[in-house]
N, C-alpha and C positions, 0 to 999 in steps of 0.2 A: 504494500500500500504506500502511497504518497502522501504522506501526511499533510503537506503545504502543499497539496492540489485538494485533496478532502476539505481540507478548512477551509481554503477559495469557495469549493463548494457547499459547502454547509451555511459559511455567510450567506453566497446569495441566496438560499433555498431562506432564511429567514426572512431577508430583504422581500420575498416573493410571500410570505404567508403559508411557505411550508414546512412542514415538521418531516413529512416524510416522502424519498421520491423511488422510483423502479428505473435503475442506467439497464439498456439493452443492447447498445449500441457498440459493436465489436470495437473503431474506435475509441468509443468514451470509456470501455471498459478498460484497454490497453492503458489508456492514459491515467486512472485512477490507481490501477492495480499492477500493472506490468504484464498479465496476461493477454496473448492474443489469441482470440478462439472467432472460430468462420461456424458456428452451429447450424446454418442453413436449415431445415426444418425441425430442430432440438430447440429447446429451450436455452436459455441462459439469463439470468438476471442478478444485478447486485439491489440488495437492499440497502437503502441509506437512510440514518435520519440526522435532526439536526445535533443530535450529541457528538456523533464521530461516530454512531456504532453502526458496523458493515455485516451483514453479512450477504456471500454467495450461492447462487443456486444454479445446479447447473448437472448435466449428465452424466455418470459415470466414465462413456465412454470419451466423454473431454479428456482423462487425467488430470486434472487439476487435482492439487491437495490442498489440506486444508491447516491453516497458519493460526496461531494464538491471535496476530490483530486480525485477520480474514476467517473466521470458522467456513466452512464449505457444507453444503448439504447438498448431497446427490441423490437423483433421482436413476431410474434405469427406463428401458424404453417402454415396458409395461407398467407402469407406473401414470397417475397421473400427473403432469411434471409441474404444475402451482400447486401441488397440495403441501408441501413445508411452507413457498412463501405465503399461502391461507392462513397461515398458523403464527407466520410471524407481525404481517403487515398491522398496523392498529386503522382503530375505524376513525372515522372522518377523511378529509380532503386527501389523496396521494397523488402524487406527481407521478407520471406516465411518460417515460424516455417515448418518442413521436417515434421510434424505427418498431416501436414491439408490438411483435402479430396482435391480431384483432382475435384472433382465438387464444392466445394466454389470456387476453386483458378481458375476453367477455368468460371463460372459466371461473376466473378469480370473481368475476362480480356475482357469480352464482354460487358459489362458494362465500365470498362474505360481502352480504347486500347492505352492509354497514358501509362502506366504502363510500367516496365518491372521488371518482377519477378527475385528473386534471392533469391539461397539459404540463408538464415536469421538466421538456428537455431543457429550458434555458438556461437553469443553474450549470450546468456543466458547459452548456456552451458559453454563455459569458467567462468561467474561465480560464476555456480553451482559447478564447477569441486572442488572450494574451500570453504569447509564448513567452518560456523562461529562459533561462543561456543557452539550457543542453539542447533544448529544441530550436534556439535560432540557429547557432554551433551548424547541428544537422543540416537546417535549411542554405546556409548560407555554401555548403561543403558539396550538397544535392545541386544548387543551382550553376554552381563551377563547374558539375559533370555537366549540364544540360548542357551547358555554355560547349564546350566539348563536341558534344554528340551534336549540334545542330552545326557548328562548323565542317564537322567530318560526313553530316548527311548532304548539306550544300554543295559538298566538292564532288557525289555524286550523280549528281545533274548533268544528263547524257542523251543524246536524242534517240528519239525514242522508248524510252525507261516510261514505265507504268506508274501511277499512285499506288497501287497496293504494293507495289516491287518497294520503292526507298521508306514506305508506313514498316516492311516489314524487317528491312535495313534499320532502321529507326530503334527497333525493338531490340535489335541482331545488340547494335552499340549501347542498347542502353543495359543488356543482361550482363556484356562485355566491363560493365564501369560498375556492378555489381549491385543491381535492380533488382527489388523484390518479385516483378512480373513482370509480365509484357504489358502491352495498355491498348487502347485505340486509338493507335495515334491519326491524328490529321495531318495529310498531306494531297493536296488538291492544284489542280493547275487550270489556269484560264478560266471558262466562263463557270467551273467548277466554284472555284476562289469565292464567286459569289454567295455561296452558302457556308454561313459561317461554323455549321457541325457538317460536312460532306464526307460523306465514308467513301475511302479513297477507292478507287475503282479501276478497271482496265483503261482507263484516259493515256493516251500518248503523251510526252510532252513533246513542246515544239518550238519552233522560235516562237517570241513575241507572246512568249506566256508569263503570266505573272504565278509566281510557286508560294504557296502558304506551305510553311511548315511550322503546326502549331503542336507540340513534342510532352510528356509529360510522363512519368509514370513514380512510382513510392521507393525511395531507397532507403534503406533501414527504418520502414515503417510512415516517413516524412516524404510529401510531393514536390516535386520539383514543376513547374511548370512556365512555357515561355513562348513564344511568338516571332517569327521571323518572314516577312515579306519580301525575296527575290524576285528578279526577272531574267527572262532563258534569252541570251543572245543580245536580243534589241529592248528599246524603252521607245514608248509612243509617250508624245507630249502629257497626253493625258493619263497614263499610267503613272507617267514623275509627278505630274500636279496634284491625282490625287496621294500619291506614297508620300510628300512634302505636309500634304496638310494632315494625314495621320500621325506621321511623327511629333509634327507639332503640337496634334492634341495630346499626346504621350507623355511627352516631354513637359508642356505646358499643367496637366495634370498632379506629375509627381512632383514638379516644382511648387504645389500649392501642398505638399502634404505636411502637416506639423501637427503636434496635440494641439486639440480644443477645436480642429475645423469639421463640419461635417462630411461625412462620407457622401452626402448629396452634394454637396458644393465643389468635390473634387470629377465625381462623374458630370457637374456642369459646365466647369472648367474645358473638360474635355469636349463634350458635347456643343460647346459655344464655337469652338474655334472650327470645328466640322460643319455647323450652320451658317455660319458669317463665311464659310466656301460655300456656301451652295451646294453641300449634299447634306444635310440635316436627314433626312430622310430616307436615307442608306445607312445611318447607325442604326440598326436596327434592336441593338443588346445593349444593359446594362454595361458599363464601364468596368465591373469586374469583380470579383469575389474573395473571401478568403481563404485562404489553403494551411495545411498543417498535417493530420494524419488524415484527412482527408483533404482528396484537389477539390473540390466545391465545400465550405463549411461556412460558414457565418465569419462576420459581417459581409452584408451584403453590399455591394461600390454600387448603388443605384439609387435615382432620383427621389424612390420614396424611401432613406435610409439618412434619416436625421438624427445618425447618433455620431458623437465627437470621437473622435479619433483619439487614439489613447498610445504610450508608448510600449510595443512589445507587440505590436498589432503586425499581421502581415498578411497583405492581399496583392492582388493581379491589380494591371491598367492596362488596360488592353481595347484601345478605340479601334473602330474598323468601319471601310466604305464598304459596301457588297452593291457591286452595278450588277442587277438580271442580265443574263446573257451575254455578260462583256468579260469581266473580273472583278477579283476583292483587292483588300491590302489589310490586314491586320497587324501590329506590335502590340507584342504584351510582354512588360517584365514584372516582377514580382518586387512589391518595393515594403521597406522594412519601417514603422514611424520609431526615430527616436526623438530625443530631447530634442532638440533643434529642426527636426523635419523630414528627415528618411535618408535609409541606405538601399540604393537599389542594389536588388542581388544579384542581377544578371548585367553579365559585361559584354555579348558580343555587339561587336558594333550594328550600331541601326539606319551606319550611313547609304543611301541608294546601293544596290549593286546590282550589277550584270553581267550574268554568269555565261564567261564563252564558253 
């Protein structure tokens, strides 16, 4: 157990009006506990309340044991597997981690009608939302590899070469730099580029293509993730005008990050400088999200996210044009809030290029 991750979470869980919450969340668990368990249709839950006292439930076949601060209660597969936490949970209000099946959480309620469920995830996400050294440590170490791998995927850009061929290249470098999995990466060419999640497919490349290669996957548990916009051969005026006004939103964004500004005020930042060009309306996504032991977690970089920026925080910036039918241009780095205003963690350069 993590003591000073428990008490982050216990304060908030007061601040919220709760005494008691159910973590389900393979993440949130790792992070409370140091266990990483995939249960896929098994159970697994930590109990928490506001005292500090924990305890785990979870399947036999996990191995998991069980510790003087952690007691463990196993279940087997014929078993039903809330019937210890029935026993342990108290009545009134519980907090409910937002990932746990609707069939634990309707069992338990038939089992103790005393209850009354309530959404729970926040406390843990609030303070996840702030990583500690060991976890920037990591992030900062993950995004050097990406930095790596997305250089050594650029320099394969060859005519003719497919999107699924360099996504699986991608994967190849990043198990190479020692990646917990492979991922889904994005890598899309020309009018492709336009769709900002395109699963990369049998596309050719060709001259006069613009290359997203948007790269990402978990090393030692922590995500790496980043953004890099090329072009094959040639650049049309209009491909450089709009890759100038994306960088700018990019760039213009992270230079507004500091404690105490909102997370809304930075994806407007970004967003202004795309509409004052005249594509307003090809940003199609939020500005960008938070990443940690998961690549998508809280805080969310979008317009309806009016909360202040705090130091230890670490999310994506990543503005992007998507022309139907023509191309994109995405940049996304991962920027860090300190004292004074952010360390971006990713170094490869964002200036134009075009790849002979």
């Amino acid at each position: 157990m993590n003591k000073q991750r428990i008490h982050r979470v216990t304060e908030n869980m007061k601040k919220a009006g709760l005494t008691q919450i159910i973590v389900s969340s393979t993440a949130s668990l790792y992070y409370l506990t140091g266990f990483w368990v995939e249960p896929h249709e098994r159970m697994i839950a930590l109990y928490l309340d506001t005292s500090g006292r924990a305890v785990l439930f979870g399947n036999e076949i996990f191995g998991l044991k069980s510790t003087a601060e952690l007691p463990l209660v196993c279940h087997k597969d014929s078993d039903n597997p809330v019937g210890g936490l029935a026993e342990v949970v108290q009545l009134g209000k519980l907090g409910i981690d937002k990932f746990w099946s609707s069939k634990f959480l309707i069992e338990l309620m038939e089992l103790r009608k005393d209850i009354v469920p309530v959404q729970g995830s926040a406390a843990v996400d609030l303070a996840r939302k702030m990583k500690d050294e060991s976890e920037i440590a990591l992030m900062r170490q993950n995004s050097l590899i990406n930095d790596r791998v997305v250089g050594a995927a650029i320099a394969l850009l060859e005519d003719g070469v497919t999107e699924s061929h360099l996504a699986a290249q991608v994967n190849k470098l990043f198990r190479e730099n020692g990646a917990d999995s492979e991922g889904t990466q994005i890598v899309c060419f020309a009018a492709n580029c336009s769709d900002p999640h395109h699963c990369g497919d049998s596309t050719l490349l060709k001259a006069g293509d613009s290359v997203i290669f948007d790269i990402f996957t978990p090393l030692n548990r922590y995500w790496c993730d980043m953004t890099r916009t090329v072009f094959y051969k040639t650049v049309s005026e209009k491909q450089r005008q709009v890759y100038d006004l994306v960088k700018s939103a990019n760039e213009t964004a992270l230079s507004r990050i500091k404690p105490g500004v909102l997370l809304s005020e930075i994806d407007k930042a970004a967003r202004d400088i795309i509409a004052q060009g005249g594509y307003g309306q090809y940003f199609t996504h939020r500005l960008g999200h938070g990443i940690g032991l998961e690549c998508h977690e809280p805080p969310d970089v979008s317009m309806a996210s009016d909360i202040p920026l705090e130091v230890g925080m670490i999310f994506s910036v990543e503005p992007g044009i998507y022309l139907p039918g023509e191309f994109g241009v995405r940049i996304e780095d991962l920027a860090l809030v300190t004292e004074d205003g952010c360390e971006v963690l990713n170094h490869y350069p964002k200036e134009l290029q075009v790849i002979a």
